[in-house]
N, C-alpha and C positions, 0 to 999 in steps of 0.2 A: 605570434598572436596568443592572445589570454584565453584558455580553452577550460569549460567546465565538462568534469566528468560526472555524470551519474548513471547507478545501475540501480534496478529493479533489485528487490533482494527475493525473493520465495522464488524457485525454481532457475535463477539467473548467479547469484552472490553465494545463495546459502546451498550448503547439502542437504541429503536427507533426514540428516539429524538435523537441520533449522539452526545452522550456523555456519560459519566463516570458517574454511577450512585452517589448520597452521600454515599453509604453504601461499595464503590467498593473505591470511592477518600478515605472513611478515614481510613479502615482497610489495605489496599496497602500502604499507606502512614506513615503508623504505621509499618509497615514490612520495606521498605523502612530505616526509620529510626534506626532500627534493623540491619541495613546491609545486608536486601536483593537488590541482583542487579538485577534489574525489568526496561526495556524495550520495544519497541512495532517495531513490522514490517508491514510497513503499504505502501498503493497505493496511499496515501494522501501525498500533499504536507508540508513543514514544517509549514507553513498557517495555512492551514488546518487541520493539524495534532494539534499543538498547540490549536487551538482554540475548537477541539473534545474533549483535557485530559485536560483542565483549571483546575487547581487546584491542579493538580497528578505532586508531588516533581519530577521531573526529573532530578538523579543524573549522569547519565550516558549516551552515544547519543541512538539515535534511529535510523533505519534501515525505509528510505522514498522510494518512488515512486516503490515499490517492489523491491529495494536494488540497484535503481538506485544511490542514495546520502546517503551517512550516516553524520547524521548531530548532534552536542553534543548541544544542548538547552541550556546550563547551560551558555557555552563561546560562541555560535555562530560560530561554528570554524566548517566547512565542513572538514572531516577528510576523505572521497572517494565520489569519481562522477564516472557515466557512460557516455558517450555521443555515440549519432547515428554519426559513420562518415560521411561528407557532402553528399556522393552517396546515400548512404541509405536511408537517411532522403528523402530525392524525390523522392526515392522508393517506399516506405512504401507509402509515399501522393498519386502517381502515380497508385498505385494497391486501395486504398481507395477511389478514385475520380471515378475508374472505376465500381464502385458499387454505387455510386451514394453516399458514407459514407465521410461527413466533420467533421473531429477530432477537440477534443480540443487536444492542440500540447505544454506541457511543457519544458521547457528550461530556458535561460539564454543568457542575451546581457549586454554586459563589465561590467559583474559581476550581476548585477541584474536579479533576478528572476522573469520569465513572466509566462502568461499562455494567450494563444494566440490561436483566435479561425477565421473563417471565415465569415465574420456579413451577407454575399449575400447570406450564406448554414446555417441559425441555424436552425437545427430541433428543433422540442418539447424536446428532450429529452438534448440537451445541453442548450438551452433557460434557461432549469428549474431546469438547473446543477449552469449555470452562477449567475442565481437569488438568489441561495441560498449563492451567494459569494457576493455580493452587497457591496463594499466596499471596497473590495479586493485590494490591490494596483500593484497587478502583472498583473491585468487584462492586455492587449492588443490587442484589436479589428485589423482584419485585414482586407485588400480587396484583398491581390494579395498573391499568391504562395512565394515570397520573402519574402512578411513580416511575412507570415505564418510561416517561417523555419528558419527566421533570428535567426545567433548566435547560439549558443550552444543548442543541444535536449535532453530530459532525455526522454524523456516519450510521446506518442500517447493515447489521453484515446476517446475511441468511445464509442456512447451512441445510443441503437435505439432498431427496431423489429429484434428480432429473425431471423428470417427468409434473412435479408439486409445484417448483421454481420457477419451473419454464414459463406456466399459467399465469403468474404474478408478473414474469419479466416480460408476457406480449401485449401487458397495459401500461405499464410501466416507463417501457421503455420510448413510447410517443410521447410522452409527457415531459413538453420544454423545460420545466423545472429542472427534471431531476438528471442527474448521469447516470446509468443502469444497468452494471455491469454484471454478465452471465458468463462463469467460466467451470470447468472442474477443477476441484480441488487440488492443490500440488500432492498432499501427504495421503487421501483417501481415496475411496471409489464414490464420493459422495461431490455433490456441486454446491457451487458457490455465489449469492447475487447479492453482489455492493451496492450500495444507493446513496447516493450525494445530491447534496447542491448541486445546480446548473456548475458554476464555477467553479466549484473546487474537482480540477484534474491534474494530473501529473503534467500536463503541457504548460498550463499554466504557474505549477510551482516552479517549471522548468525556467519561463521566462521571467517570472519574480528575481530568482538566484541568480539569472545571467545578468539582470540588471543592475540587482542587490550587488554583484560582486563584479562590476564593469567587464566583463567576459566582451570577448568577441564573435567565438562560437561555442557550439556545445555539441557533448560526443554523447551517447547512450544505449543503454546496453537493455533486452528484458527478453520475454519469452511468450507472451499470452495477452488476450484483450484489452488487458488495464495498463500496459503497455503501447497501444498502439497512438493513442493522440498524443505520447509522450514523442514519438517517434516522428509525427507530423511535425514538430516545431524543432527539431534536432538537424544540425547540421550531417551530421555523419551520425547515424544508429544501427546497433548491430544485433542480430539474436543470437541465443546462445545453440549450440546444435541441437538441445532438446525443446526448441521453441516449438511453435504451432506453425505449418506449412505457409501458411498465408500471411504471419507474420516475416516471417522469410522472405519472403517476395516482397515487401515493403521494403527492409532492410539494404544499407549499401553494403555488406555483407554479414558473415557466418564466421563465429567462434567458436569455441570448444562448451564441450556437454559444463551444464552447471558443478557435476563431479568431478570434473578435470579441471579446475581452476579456470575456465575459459577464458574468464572478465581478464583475471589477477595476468592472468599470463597474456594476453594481447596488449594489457598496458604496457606492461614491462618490455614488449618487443618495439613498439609502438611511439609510448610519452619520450617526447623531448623538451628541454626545458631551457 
């Protein structure tokens, strides 16, 4: 049977340094080469995303901004996008600004890829989201609500205390439009709330790719909330030992910690071709 593989990357693929261990890039890569089809569903941008798996052959597209864009690395070809209708988009900002929460706000203007933040509202926690992007070319500093929203929206990523986010995610997250994900942070002691289109989920990039690629089933791998409707539509999904309890108990089983190659190494024991 024609089996898709995808993992989650942040806590699931990558270490703590926010990459592909050597021992994960050359055994995947080696599988890969074999004819496994091996992809990732991730809340990173293609940037970003790209710049986490350096090394790791990618034959097939990947599933970004939590299935806002599916995008093929190989050709550069965006094969699906989400976008927040224009109402929305000043919605979402409108209910965030009233919690005193300034998003980093991804999109797109006449084709190019921004990520677009408010410079009069950085907290610490997007400051040191930005820093780590230093270079970035989609950057877009803004000062006004316009330019904050300009062009096309994929994606809301908010970064802050627990207790600021939580407030925004118990209005939020009733609201059929949106998907409203509430999780902490992989790398800090700070939290995390993603906000999408209805539609654009990892389940759904899930079944996009198994279609796109006449698969039969699909296997997949994560650790945390933005992971779990991936896991609804997966044949066989697994977490990795440092997942969240409850995703565990969803799961037909338990791999190894994201530090111990878990993914790389259950393929390896595992893929048959």
């Amino acid at each position: 049977m024609k089996t898709l593989f995808v993992t989650d990357l942040d806590g699931t693929l990558l270490t703590k340094e926010e990459r592909v261990s050597a021992y994960s890039l050359e055994h995947l890569n080696r599988l890969i080469e074999r004819g496994m089809l091996f992809t990732f569903a991730t809340a990173r941008s293609a940037f970003s995303a790209k710049r986490a798996v350096e090394g790791l052959n990618m034959r097939i597209p990947a599933i970004l901004y939590n299935g806002g864009l599916i995008y093929d690395f190989s050709t550069g070809e965006t094969l699906f996008y989400s976008v927040f209708e224009e109402d929305w988009k000043g919605y979402v900002l409108s209910v965030l600004s009233q919690y005193g929460i300034a998003p980093i706000v991804f999109g797109a203007v006449e084709g190019k890829e921004r990520l677009a933040w408010d410079t009069a509202h950085e907290s610490y926690g997007v400051r040191r989201y930005l820093i780590r992007r230093n270079g970035d070319e989609r950057l877009a500093p803004a000062s006004t609500a316009g330019e904050l929203l300009s062009g096309y929206v994929f994606y809301f990523k908010c970064i802050g205390p627990r207790e600021q986010l939580e407030r925004a995610w118990n209005v939020l997250k009733y609201d059929e439009r949106f998907i409203c994900i509430f999780h902490p942070e992989t790398y800090s002691n700070d939290f995390w709330m993603e906000i999408s289109p209805r539609i654009a989920t990892k389940a759904k990039g899930v079944t996009f790719l198994k279609r796109y690629l006449s698969c039969d089933r699909a296997v997949c791998f994560g650790d945390t909330s933005n992971d779990s409707d991936m896991f609804d539509v997966c044949d066989e999904k697994y977490a990795v030992m440092n997942a969240d309890a409850w995703l565990k108990e969803k799961a037909t089983g338990v791999v190894g910690y994201c530090e111990e190659d878990g993914v790389a190494k259950w393929l390896e024991a595992n893929f048959t071709f």
